[in-house]
C-alpha atoms as one frame of an Amber mdcrd trajectory, in Angstrom:
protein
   0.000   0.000   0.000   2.722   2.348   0.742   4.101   1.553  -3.101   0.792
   2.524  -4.152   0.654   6.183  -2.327   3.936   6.480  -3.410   2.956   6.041
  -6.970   0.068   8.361  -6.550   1.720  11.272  -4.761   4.211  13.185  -7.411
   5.382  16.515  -6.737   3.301  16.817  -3.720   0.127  16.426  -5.645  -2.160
  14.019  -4.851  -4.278  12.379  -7.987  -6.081   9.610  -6.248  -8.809  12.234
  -5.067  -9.114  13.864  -8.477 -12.435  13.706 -10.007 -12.740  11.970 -13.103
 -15.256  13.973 -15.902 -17.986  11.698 -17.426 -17.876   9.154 -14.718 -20.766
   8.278 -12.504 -22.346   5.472  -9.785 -23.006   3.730 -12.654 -19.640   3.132
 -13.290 -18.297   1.263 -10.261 -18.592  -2.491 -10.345 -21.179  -2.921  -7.161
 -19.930  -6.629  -6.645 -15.963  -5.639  -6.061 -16.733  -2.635  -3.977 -18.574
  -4.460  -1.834 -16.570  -7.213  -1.439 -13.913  -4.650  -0.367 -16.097  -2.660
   1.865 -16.842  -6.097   3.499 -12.914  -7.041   4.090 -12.157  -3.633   5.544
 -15.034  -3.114   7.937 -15.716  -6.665   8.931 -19.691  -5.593   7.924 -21.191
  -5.046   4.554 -22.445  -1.327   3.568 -26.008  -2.298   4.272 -25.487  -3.694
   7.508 -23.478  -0.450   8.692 -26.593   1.517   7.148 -25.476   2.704   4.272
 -26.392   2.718   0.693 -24.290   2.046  -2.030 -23.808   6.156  -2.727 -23.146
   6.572   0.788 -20.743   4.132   1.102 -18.862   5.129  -2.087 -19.412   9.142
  -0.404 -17.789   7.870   2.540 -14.714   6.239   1.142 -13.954   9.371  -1.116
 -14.876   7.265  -3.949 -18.123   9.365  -5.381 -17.431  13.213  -5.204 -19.484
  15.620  -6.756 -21.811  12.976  -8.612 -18.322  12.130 -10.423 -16.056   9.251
  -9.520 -12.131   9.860  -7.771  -9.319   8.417 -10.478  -8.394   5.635  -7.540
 -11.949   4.902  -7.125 -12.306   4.131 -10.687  -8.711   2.440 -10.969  -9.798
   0.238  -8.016 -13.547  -0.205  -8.768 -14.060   1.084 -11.878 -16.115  -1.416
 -14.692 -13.502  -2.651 -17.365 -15.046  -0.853 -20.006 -14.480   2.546 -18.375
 -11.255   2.212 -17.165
């Protein structure tokens, strides 16, 4: 993981949170995210009371109604990424 920031941070600017233009929800594959969101919380999104939006909202994934450029690295569907 540290690699990975490593990667993302250059010249003190930090991409990961950057919002990607033309992205949306819709463009997230549901299935991984949630598997993730499972492994890292020990709960899924809907048993912590979340929707899928809020979840995504939450983990800096969905900003803005557009997705971040790690959030659609990560959990982006094939075709958009």
């Amino acid at each position: 993981m540290k690699e990975i920031n490593r990667l993302i941070v250059v010249h003190n600017h930090e991409y990961d949170g950057m919002e990607v233009y033309d992205t949306s929800i819709d463009d997230i594959n549901k299935d991984v995210f949630a598997d993730y969101f499972k492994k890292e919380f020990g709960q899924s999104y809907d048993e912590k009371g979340l929707t899928f939006e809020e979840a995504l909202k939450a983990k800096r994934i969905l900003r803005n109604g557009q997705l971040s450029l790690a959030g659609l690295l990560f959990f982006g569907k094939i075709h958009k990424v």
